[in-house]
ROFIBA-522870 format. One line per 4 residues: number of its first residue (from 1); their letters; for each residue x, y, z of C-alpha. Coordinates in Angstrom, 1 decimal, decimal comma. Example, Ala and Ser with C-alpha at 12.3 -4.5 7.8 and 13.67 -1.06 7.14 Angstrom:
<atoms>
1 = AS = 12,3:-4,5:7,8  13,7:-1,1:7,1
</atoms>
This chain:
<atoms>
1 = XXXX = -85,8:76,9:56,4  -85,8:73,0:56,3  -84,9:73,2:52,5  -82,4:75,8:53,2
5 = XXXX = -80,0:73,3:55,9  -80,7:70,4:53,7  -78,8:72,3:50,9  -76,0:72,9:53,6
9 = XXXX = -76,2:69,6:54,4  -75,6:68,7:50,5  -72,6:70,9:50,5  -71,0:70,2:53,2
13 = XXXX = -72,2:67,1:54,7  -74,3:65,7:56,9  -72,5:66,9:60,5  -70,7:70,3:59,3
17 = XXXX = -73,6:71,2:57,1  -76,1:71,0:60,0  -72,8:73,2:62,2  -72,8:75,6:59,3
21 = XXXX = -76,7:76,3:58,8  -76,9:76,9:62,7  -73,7:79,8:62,6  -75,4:81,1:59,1
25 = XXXX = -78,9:81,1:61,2  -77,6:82,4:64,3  -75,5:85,1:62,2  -78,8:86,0:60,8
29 = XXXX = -80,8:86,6:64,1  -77,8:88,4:65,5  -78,0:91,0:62,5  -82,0:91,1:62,3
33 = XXXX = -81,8:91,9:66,6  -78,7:94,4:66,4  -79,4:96,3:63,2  -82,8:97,4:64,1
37 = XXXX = -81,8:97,6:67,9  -78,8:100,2:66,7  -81,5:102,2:64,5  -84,0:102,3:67,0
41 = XXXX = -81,3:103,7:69,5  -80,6:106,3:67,0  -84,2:107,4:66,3  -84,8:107,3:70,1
45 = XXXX = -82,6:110,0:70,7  -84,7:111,8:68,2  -88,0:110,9:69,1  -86,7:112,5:72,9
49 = XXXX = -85,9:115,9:71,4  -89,3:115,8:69,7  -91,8:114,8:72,5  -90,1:116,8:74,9
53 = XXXX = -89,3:119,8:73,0  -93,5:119,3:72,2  -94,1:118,8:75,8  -92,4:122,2:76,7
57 = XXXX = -93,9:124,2:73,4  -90,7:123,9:71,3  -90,1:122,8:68,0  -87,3:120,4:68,5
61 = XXXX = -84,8:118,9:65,1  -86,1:120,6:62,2  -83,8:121,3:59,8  -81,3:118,1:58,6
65 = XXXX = -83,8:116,4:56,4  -82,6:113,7:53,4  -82,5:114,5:49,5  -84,2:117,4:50,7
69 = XXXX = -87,4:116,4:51,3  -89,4:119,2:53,1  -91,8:116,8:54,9  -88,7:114,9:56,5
73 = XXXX = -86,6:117,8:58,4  -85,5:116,6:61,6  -85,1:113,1:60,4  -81,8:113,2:59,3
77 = XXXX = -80,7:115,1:62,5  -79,9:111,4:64,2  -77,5:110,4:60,9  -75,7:113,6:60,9
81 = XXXX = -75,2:113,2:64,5  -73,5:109,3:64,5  -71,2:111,6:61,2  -70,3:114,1:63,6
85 = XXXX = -69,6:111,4:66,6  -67,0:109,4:64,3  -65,2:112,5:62,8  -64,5:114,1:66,3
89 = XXXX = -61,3:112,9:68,0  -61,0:110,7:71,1  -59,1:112,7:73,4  -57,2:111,2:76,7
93 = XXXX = -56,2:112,6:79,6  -52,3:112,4:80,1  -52,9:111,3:83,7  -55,8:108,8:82,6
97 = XXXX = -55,3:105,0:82,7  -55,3:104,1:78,5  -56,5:100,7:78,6  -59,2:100,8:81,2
101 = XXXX = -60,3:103,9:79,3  -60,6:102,4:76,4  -62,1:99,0:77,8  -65,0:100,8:79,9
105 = XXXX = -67,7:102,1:77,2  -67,1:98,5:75,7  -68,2:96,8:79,2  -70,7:99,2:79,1
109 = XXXX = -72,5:98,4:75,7  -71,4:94,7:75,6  -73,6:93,3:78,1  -76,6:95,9:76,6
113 = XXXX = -76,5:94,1:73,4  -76,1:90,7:74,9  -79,2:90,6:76,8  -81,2:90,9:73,6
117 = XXXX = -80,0:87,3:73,0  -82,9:85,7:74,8  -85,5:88,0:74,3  -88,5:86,7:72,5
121 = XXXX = -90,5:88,6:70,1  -92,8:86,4:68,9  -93,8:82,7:69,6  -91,2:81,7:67,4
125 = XXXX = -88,6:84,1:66,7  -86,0:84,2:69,5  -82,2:84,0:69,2  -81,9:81,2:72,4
129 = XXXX = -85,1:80,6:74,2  -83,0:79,0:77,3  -84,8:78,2:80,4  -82,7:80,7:82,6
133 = XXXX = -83,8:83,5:80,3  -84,9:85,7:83,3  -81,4:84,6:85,1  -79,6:85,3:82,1
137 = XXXX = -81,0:88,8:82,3  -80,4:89,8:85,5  -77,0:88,5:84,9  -76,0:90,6:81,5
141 = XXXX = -78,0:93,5:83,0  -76,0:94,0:86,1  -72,6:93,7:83,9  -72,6:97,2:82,8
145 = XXXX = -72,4:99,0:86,2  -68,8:97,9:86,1  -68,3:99,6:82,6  -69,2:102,7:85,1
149 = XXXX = -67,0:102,3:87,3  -64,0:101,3:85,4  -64,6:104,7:83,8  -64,7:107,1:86,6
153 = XXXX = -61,9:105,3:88,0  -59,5:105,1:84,8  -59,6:108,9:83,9  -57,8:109,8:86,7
157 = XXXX = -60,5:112,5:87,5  -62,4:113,3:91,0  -65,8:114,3:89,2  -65,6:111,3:86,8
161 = XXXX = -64,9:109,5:89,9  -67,9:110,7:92,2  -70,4:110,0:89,4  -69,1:106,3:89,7
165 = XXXX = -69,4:106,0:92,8  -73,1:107,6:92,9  -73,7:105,2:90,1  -73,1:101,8:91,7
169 = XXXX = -74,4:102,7:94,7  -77,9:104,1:92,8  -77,4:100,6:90,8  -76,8:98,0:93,8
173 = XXXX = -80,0:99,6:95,6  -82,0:99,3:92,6  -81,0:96,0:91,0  -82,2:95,0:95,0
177 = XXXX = -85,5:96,1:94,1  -85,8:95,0:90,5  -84,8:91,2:91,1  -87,2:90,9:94,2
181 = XXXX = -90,1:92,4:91,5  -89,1:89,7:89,3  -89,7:87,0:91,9  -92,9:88,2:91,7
185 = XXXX = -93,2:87,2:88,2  -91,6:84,4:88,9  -93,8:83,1:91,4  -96,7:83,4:88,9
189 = XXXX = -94,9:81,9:86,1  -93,7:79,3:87,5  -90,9:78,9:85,2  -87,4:81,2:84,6
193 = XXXX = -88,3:81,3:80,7  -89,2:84,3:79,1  -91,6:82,5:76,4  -93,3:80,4:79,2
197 = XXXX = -93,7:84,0:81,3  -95,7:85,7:78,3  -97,6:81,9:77,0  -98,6:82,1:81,5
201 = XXXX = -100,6:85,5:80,5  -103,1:83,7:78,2  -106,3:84,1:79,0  -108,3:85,7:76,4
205 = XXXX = -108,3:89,9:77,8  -105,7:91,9:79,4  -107,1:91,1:82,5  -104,9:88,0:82,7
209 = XXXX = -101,9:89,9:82,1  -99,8:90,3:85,3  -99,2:94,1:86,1  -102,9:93,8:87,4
213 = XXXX = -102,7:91,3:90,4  -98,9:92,8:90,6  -99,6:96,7:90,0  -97,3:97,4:93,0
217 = XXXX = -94,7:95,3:91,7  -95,0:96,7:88,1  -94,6:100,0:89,5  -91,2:99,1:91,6
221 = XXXX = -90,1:97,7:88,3  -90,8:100,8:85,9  -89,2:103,0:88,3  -86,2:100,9:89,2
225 = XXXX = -85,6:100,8:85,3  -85,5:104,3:85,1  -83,2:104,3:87,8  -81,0:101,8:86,4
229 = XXXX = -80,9:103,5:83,4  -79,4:106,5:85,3  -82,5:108,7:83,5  -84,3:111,7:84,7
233 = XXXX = -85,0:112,5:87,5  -82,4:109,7:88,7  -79,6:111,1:86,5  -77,4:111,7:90,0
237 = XXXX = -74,5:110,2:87,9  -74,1:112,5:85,4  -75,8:115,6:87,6  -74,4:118,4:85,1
241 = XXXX = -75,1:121,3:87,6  -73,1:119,0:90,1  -70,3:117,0:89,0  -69,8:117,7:85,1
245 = XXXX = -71,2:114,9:83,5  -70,2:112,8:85,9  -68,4:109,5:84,9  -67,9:110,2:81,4
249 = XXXX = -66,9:114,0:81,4  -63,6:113,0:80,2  -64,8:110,9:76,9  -65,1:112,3:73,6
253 = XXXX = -65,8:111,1:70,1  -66,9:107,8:69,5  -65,4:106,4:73,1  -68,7:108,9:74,8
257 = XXXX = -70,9:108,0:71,8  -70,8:104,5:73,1  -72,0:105,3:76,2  -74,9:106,9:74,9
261 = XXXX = -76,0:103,8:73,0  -75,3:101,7:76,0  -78,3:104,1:78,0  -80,2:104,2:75,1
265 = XXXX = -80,3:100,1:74,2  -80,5:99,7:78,1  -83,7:101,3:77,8  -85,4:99,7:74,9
269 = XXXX = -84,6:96,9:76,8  -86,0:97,6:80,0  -89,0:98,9:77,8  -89,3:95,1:76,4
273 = XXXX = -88,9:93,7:79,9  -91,6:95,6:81,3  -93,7:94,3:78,6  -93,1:91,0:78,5
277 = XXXX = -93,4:90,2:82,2  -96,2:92,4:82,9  -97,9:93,1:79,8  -98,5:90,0:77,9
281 = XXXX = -95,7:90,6:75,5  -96,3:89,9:71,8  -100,8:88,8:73,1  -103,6:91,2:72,2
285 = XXXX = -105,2:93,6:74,8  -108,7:91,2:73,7  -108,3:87,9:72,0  -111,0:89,0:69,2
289 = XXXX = -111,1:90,7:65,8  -110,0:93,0:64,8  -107,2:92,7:67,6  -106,4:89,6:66,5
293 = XXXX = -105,4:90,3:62,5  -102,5:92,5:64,0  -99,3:90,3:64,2  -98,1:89,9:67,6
297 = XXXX = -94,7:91,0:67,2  -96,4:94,6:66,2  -98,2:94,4:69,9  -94,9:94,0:71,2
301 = XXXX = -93,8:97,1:69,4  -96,8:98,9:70,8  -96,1:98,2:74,2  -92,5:99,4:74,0
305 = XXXX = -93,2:102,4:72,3  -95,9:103,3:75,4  -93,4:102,6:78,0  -90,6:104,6:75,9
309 = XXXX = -92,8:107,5:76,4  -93,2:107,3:79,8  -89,3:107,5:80,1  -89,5:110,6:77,8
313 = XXXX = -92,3:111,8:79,4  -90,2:111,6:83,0  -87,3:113,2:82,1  -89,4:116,2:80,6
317 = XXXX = -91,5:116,6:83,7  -89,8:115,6:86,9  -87,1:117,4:88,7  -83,7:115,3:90,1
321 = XXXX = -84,2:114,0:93,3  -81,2:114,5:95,7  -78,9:111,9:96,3  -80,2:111,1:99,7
325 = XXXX = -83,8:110,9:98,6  -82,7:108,2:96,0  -81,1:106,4:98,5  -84,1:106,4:100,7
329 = XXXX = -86,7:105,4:98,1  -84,5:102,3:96,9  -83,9:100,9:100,6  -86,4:102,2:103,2
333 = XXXX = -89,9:102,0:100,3  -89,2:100,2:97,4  -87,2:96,9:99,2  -89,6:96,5:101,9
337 = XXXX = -92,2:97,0:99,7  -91,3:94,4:97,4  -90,3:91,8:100,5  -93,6:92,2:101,9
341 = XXXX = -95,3:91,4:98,2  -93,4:88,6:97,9  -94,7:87,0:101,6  -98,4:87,7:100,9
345 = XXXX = -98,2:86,6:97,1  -96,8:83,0:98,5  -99,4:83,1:101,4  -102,3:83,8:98,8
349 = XXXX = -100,6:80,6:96,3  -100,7:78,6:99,3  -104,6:78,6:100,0  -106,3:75,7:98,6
353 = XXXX = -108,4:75,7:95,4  -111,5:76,0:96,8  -111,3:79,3:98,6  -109,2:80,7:96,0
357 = XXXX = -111,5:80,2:93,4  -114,0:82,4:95,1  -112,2:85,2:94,2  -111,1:86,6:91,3
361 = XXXX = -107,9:85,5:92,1  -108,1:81,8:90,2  -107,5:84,0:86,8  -104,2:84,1:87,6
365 = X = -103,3:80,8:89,6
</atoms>
């Protein structure tokens, strides 16, 4: 890397040869984070059929395959669905506001794809390891409720319009919930930077991780995600037996496909989140061999991957709750719950060394 900006710096100078390597380098990172990211949304959607259609003793995609490859039916099924996506035509309502119709999915999926910008997957590969990382994604996060919004509003249409509405009510109740579970981790950590959260989890087993001395909050968190995401069973925004789709029953084409990478990067994302606050990120379950010859930007894929099936597994098992219930969980359990966390976790980091360390609590302070 060093040779690589001192030939830039050759080239074009000292000052605008160090400007250009960092553009090329950030270029780079962007590509390496969204490239995967959009494949990985694509063979999600996949991966759901599959588990779920296993779950419930079906076979799922079997039959688009590539070159014809019998041991690979099914796998093209994601490819010949993005073909089908950008061939069908966006269609919109006469009575529908253009612009804002058009602008919505894109307020939706920018602020998915931005939040990956501070993500870390390793001790040294991270696009901007900024010391409001955990700010930054709160921030970016809560952007794409107004994508929502702007969409059930600009179609002009009363059931696009209720499944907004049920969607930033659902969201404000549950972004309540998941920023009080990160003070948690915040409190631990000490420190706003997602690096400095994952390096605070050291301690040689997964016992130091911090979904153990924060199980409750861990558990808020999970199923606030999944109600963020607007997943089963907290889909109220696009209940099909009750409002059509909801928000986006008047997109088409690409301008709907957009939304579905939006709920499918937003939950890769959560699935990252959870893993890097709570579950040690890119560390080893045990800081021994053989754990240790596996790279830790593979552990990080692991962890993802388990909470990806939990969402999966949710969906395929769980009926919707009613709107009411919803409501009730995210204001009258999960908020008190995690208010109440918060005042005993400060009371317990208040007590002096010596009594804490006669409990098992010193592996974490």
């Amino acid at each position: 890397m060093e040779y690589i900006q001192q030939l830039f710096e050759q080239i074009f100078g000292t000052d605008w040869g160090s400007a250009f390597f960092l553009l090329a380098k950030n270029w780079v990172l962007i590509l390496a984070i969204v490239v995967p990211l959009l494949l990985g949304v694509a063979y999600l959607t996949f991966a759901e059929r599959k588990i779920i259609a296993s779950m419930q003793i079906r076979v799922g995609p079997n039959r688009v395959t590539f070159f014809g490859i019998p041991w690979l039916r099914g796998w093209g099924q994601p490819i010949a669905d993005a073909v089908k996506a950008i061939m069908k035509e966006i269609i919109i309502p006469n009575s529908a506001n253009k612009k804002l119709f058009l602008l919505a999915p894109v307020l939706t999926i920018a602020p998915a794809l931005a939040a990956w910008a501070v993500i870390p997957f390793s001790p040294e590969v991270v696009l901007a390891d900024i010391n409001a990382g955990l700010l930054y994604i709160l921030a970016m996060t809560s952007m794409g409720v107004y994508g929502i919004i702007l969409a059930g509003w600009a179609s002009n249409s009363k059931y696009a319009f209720l499944g907004a509405m049920r969607s930033a009510a659902q969201v404000v109740s549950y972004e309540l919930a998941m920023g009080f579970a990160l003070v948690c981790v915040l409190m631990m950590s000490a420190s706003l930077n997602l690096s400095d959260i994952v390096n605070g989890q050291q301690g040689g087993s997964f016992f130091s991780w911090y979904f153990i001395p924060l199980f409750p909050m861990f558990l808020v968190y999970l199923i606030s995600g999944v109600a963020e995401l607007n997943r089963a069973p907290f889909d109220v925004a696009e209940g099909e037996s009750e409002i059509v789709a909801g928000f986006h029953v008047d997109y088409s084409g690409m301008a709907f496909t957009v939304f579905f990478l939006a709920e499918y990067s937003n939950m890769i994302l959560v699935a990252t989140l959870t893993s890097i606050l709570f579950l040690g990120g890119w560390l080893p379950p045990l800081d021994i061999a053989p754990f240790t010859w596996i790279p830790g930007f593979i552990w990080l894929l692991l962890k993802i991957a388990f909470i990806l099936f939990l969402f999966l597994w949710f969906r395929a098992t769980f009926p919707r709750y009613r709107y009411d219930q919803i409501m009730r969980l995210g204001w009258k359990i999960f908020i008190p719950l995690t208010l109440v966390w918060i005042l005993v976790l400060g009371a317990i980091m208040q007590l002096p060394d010596s009594i804490r360390s006669m409990f098992p609590l010193s592996l974490w302070f």
